[in-house]
N, CA and C atoms as a LAMMPS dump frame, in Angstrom:
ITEM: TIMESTEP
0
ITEM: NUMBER OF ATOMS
336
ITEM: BOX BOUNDS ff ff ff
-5.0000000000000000e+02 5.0000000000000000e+02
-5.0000000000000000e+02 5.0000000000000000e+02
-5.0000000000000000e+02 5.0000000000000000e+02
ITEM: ATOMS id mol type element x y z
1 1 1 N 125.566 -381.574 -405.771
2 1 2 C 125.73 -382.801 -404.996
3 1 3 C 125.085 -383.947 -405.762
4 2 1 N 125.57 -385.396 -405.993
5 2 2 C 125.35 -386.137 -406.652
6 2 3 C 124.299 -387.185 -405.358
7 3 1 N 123.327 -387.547 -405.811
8 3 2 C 122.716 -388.522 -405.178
9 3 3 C 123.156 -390.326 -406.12
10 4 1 N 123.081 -391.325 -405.195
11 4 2 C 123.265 -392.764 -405.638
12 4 3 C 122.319 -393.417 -405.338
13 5 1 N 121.31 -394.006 -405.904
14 5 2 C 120.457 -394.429 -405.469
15 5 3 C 120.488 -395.777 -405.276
16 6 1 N 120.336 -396.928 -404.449
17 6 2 C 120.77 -398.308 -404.759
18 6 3 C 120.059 -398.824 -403.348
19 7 1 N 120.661 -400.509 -403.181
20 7 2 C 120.664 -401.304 -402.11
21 7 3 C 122.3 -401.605 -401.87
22 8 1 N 122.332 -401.329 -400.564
23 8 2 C 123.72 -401.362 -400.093
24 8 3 C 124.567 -402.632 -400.051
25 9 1 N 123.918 -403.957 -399.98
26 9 2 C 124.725 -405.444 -400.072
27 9 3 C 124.703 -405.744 -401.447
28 10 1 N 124.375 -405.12 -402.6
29 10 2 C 124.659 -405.141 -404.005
30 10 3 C 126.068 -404.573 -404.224
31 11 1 N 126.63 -405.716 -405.079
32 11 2 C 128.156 -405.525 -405.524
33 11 3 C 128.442 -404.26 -405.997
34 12 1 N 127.337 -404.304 -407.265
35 12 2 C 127.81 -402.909 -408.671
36 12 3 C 127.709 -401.853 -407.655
37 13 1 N 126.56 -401.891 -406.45
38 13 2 C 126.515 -400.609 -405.953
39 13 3 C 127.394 -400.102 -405.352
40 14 1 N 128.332 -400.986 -404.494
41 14 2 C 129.53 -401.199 -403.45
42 14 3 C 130.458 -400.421 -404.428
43 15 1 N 130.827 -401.325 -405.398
44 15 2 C 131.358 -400.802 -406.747
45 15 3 C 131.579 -399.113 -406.873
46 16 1 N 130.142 -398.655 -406.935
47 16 2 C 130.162 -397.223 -407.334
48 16 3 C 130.676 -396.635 -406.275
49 17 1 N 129.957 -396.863 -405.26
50 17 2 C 130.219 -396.494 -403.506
51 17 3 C 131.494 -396.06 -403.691
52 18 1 N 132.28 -397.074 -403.632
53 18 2 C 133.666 -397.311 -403.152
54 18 3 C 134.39 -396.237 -404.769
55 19 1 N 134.237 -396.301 -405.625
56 19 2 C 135.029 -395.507 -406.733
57 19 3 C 134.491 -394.125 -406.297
58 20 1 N 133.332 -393.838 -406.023
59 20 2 C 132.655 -392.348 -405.611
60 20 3 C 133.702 -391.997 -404.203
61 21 1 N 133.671 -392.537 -403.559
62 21 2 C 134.699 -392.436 -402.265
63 21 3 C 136.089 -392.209 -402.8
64 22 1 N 136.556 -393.192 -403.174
65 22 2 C 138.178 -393.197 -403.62
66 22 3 C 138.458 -391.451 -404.524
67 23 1 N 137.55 -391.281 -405.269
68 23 2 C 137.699 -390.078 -405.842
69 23 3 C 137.226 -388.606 -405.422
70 24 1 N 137.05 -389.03 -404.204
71 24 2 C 136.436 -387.785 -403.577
72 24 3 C 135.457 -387.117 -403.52
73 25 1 N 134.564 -387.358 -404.352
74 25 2 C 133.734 -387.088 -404.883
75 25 3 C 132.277 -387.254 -404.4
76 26 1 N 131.676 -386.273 -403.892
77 26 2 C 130.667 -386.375 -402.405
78 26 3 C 129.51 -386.913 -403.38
79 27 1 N 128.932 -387.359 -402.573
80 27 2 C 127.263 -387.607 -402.793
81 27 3 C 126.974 -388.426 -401.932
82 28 1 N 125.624 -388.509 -401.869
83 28 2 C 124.179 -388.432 -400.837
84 28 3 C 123.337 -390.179 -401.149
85 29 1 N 123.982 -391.162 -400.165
86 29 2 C 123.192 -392.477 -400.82
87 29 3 C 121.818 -392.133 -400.116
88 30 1 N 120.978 -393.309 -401.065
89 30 2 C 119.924 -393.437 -400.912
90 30 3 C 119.687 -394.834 -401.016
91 31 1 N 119.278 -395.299 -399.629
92 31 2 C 119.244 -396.824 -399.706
93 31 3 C 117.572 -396.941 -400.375
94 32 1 N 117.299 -397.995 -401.179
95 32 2 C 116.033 -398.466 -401.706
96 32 3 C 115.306 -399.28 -400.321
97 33 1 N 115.926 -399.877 -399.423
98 33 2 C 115.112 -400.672 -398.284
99 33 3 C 114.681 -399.41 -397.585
100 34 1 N 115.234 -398.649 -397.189
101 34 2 C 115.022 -397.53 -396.211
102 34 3 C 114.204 -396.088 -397.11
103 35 1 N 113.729 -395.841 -398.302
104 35 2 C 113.553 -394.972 -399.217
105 35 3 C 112.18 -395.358 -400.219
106 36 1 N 111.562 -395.44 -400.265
107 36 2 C 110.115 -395.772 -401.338
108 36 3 C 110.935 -394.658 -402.127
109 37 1 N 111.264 -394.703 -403.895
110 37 2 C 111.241 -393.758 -404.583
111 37 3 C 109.681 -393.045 -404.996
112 38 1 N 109.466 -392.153 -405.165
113 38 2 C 107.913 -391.662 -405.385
114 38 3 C 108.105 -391.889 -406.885
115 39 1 N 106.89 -391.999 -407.036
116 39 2 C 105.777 -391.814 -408.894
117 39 3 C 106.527 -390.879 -409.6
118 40 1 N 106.601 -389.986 -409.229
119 40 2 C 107.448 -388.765 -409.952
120 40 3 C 109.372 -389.458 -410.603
121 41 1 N 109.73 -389.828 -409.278
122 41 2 C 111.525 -390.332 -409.105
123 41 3 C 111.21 -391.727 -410.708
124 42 1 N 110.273 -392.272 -410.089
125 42 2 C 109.768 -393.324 -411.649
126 42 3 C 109.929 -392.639 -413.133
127 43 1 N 109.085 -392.191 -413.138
128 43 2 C 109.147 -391.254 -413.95
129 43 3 C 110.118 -390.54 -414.887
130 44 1 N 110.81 -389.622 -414.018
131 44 2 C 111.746 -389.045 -414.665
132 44 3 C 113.077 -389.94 -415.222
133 45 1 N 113.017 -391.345 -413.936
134 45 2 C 114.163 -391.972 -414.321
135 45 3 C 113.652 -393.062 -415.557
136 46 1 N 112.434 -392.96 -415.872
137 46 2 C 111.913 -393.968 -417.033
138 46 3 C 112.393 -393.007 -418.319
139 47 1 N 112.052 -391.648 -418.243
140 47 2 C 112.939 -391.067 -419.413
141 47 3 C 114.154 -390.788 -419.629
142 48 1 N 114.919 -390.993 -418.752
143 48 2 C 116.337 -391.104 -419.212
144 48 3 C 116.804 -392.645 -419.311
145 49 1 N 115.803 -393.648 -418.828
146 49 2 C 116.336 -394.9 -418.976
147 49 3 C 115.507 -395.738 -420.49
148 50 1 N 114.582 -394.78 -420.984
149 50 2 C 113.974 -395.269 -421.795
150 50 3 C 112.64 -395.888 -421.846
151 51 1 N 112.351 -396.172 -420.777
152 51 2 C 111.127 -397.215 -420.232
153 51 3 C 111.488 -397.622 -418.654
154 52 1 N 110.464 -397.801 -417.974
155 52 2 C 110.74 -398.285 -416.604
156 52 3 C 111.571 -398.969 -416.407
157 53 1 N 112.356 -398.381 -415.459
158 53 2 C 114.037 -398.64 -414.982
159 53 3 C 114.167 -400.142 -414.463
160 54 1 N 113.569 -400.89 -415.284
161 54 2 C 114.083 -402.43 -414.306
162 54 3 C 114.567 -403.103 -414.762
163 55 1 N 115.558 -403.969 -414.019
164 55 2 C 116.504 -404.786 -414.206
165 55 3 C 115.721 -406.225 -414.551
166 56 1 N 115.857 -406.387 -415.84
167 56 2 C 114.856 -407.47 -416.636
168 56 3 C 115.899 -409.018 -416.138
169 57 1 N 117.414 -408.708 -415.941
170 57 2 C 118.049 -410.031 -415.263
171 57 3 C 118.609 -410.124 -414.295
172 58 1 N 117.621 -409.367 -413.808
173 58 2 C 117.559 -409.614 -412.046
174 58 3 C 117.073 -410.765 -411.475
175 59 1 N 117.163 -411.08 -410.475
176 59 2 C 116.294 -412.012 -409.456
177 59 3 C 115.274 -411.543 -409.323
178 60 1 N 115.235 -410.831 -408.856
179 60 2 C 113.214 -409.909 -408.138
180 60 3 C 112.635 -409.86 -409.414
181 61 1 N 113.328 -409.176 -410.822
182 61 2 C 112.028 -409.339 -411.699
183 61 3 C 111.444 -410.481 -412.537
184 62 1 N 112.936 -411.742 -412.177
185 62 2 C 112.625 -413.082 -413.114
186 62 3 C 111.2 -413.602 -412.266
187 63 1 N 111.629 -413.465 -410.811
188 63 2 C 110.805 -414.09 -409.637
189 63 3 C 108.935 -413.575 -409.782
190 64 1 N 108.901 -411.871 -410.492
191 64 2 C 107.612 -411.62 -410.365
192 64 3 C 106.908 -411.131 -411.943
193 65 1 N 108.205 -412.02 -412.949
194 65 2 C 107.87 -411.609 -414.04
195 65 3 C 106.09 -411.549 -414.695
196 66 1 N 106.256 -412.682 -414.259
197 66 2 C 104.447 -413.394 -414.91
198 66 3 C 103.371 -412.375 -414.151
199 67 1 N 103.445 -411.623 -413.546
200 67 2 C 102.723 -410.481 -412.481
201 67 3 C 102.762 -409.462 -413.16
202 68 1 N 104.036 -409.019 -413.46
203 68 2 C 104.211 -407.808 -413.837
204 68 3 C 104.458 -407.348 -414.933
205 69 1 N 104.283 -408.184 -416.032
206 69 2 C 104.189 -407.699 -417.331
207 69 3 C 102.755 -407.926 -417.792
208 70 1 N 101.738 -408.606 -417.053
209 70 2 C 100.179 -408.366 -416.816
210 70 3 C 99.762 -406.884 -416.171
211 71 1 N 100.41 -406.101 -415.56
212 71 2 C 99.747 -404.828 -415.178
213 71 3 C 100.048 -403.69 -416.144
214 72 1 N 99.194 -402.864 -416.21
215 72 2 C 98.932 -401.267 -416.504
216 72 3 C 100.589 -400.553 -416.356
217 73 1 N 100.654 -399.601 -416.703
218 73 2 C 101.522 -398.632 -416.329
219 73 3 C 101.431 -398.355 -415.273
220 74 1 N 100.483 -397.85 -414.459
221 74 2 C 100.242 -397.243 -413.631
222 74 3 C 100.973 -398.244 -412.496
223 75 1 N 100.114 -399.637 -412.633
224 75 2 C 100.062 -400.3 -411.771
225 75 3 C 102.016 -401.345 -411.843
226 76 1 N 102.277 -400.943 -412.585
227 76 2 C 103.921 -401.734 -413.208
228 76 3 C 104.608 -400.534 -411.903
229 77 1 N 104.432 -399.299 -411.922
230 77 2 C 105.078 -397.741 -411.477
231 77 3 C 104.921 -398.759 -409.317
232 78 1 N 103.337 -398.795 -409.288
233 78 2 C 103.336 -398.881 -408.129
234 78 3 C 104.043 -400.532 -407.769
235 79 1 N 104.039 -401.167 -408.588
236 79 2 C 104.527 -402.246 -408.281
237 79 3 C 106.344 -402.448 -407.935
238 80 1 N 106.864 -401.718 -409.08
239 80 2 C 108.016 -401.26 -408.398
240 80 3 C 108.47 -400.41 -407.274
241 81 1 N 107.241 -399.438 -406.804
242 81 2 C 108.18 -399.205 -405.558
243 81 3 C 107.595 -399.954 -404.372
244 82 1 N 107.357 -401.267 -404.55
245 82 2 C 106.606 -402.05 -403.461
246 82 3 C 107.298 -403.176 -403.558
247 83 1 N 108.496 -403.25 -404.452
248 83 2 C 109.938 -404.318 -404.991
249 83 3 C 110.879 -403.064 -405.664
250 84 1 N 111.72 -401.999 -404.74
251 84 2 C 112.492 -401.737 -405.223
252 84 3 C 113.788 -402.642 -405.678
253 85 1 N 114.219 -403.807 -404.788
254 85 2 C 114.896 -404.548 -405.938
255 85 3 C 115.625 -405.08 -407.458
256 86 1 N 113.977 -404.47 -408.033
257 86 2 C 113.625 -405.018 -409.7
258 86 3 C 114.496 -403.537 -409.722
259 87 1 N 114.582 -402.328 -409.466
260 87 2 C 114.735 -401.635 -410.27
261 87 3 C 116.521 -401.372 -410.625
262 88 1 N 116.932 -401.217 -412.089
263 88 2 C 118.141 -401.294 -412.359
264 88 3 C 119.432 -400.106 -411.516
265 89 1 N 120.186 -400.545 -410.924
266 89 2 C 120.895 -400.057 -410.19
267 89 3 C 122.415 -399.994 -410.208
268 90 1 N 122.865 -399.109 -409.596
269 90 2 C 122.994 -397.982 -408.812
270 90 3 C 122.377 -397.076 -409.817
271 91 1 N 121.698 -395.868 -409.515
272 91 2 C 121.251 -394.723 -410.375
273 91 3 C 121.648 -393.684 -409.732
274 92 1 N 122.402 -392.758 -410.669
275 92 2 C 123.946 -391.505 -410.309
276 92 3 C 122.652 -390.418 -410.812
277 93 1 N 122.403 -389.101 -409.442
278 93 2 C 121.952 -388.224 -410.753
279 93 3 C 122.723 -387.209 -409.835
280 94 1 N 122.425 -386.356 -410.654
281 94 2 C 122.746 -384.757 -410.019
282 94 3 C 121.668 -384.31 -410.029
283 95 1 N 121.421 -382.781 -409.108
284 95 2 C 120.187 -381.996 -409.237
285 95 3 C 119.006 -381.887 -409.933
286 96 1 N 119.178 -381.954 -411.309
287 96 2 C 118.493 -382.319 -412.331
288 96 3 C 118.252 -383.45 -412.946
289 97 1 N 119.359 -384.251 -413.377
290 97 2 C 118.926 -385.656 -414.59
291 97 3 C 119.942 -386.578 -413.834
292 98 1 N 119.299 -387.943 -414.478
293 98 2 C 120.027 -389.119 -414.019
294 98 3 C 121.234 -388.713 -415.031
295 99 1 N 122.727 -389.177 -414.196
296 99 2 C 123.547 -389.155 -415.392
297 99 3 C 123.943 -390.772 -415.484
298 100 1 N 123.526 -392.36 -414.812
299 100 2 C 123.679 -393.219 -415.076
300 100 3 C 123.133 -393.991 -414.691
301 101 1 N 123.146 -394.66 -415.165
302 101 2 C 122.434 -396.259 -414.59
303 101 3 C 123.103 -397.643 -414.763
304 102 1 N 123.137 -398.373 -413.403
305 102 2 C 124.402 -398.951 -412.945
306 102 3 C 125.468 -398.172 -413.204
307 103 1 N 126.745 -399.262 -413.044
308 103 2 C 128.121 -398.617 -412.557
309 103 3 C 129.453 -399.908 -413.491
310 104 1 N 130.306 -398.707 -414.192
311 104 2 C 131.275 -399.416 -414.538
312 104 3 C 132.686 -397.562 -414.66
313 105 1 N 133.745 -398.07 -414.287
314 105 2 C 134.601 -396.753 -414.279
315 105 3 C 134.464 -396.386 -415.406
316 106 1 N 134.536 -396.574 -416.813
317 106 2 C 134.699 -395.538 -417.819
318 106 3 C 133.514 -394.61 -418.029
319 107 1 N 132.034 -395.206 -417.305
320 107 2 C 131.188 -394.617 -417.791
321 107 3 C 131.147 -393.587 -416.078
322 108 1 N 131.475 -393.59 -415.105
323 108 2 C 131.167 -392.861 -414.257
324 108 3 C 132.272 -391.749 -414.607
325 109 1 N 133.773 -392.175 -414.879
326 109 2 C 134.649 -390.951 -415.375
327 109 3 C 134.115 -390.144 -416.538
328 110 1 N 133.375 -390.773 -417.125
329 110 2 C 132.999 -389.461 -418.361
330 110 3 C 131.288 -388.592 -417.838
331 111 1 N 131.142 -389.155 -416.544
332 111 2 C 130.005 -388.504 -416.179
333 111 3 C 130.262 -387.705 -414.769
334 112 1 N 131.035 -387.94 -413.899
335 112 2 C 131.48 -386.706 -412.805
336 112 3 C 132.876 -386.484 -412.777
């Protein structure tokens, strides 16, 4: 079963939503307003995304940039799940590993 992780009035996410639907293809949303991701969900999705998963041209992170490139790791981890917003979205995983981050059709067809 594929989980989506996102905010639901976001386009790209609607986007995935709606292509994940059209193709039948089940999975399990996870709204970010209704969901704190834990330290761990950080984590794992910082190594498949390379570095902490945030959306650097976003709104939420232009808005708390000067904040948050002053903190720790630690404190960058807790700061994002206290503004899930910042973090780059929709995120597709299966059981094990993220298989994407955001959403465009060629890259979700070569991943479910």
């Amino acid at each position: 079963m594929y989980k989506l992780y996102g905010i639901p009035n976001c386009n790209t996410v609607k986007n995935a939503r709606t292509y994940l639907e059209n193709k039948k293809i089940p999975f399990e949303f996870i709204d970010f307003k209704k969901y704190t991701p834990t330290e761990n969900d950080i984590k794992q999705w910082s190594k498949e995304f390379g570095g902490l998963p945030v959306n650097k041209s976003g709104l939420t992170y232009k808005k708390h940039k000067d904040v948050y490139e002053k903190l720790t790791e630690t404190g960058k981890v807790k700061f994002i799940q206290e503004n899930t917003s910042m973090i780059k979205r929709p995120i597709l995983t299966d059981t094990a590993h993220v298989l994407a981050f955001g959403f465009s059709e060629d890259l979700y067809a070569d991943v479910v």
